[in-house]
C-alpha positions as CSV (number, residue, x, y, z in Angstrom):
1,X,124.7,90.0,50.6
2,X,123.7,93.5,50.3
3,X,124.5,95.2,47.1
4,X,126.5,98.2,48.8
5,X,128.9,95.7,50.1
6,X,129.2,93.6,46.7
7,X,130.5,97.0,45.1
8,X,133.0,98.2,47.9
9,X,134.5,94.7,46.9
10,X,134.5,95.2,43.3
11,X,135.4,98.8,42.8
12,X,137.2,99.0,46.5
13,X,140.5,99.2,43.7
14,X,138.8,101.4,41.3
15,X,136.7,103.5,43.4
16,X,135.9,106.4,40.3
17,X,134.0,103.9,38.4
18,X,131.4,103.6,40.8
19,X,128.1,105.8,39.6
20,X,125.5,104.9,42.6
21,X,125.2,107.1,46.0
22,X,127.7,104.3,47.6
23,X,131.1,105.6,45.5
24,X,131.9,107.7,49.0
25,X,132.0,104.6,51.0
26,X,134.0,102.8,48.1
27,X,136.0,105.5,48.1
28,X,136.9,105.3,51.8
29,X,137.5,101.8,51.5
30,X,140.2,102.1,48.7
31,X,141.6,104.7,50.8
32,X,141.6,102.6,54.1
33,X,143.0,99.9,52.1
34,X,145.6,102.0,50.8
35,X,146.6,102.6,54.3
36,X,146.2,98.9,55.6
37,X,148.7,98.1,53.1
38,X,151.4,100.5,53.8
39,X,150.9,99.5,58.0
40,X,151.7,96.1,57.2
41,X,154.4,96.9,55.1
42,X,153.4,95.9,51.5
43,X,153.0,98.0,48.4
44,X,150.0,99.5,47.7
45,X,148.4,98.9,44.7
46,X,148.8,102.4,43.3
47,X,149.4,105.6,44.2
48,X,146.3,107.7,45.6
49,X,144.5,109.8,43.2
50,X,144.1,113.1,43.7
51,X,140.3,113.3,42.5
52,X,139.5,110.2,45.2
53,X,141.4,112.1,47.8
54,X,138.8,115.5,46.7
55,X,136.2,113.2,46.8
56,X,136.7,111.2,50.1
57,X,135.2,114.3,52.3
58,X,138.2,114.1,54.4
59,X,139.2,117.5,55.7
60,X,142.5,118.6,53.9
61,X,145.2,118.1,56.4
62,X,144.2,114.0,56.9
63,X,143.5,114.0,53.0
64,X,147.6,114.9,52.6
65,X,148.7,113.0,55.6
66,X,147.3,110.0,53.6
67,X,148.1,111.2,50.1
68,X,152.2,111.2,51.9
69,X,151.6,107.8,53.6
C-alpha cells in the first residue's frame, strides 16, 4: 500500500502530527471525516481545530461553513 495512504489512515484523527508534504491531504481527510460523521448523524470525534481549518487551503467562507457543521 502506498505510504501516503497508510498515513491519512493513521493521522486522518490527528492530522497536525503529520510532518511529510502529505499533512494537506490528511488534513482534508480529517475534515471530510468530520463532515461524514455529522451527515450520518453521529458525533464527531472532536471539534475542528482552527489551525487544521487555516491549514486545509479551503477559501474562508467553506472553511466556516464546516467549522459550524
Amino acid at each position: 500500500m502506498p505510504y501516503p495512504l497508510v498515513e491519512a489512515a493513521l493521522y486522518h484523527n490527528n492530522p497536525l502530527a503529520v510532518l511529510s508534504p502529505n499533512r494537506q491531504n490528511v488534513i482534508l481527510l480529517h475534515i471530510a471525516d468530520h463532515l461524514a460523521r455529522i451527515e450520518m448523524g453521529l458525533k464527531p470525534v472532536k471539534a475542528l481545530d482552527q489551525e487544521i481549518m487555516a491549514q486545509s487551503g479551503l477559501p474562508s467562507a467553506l472553511a466556516e461553513r464546516c467549522r459550524l457543521a
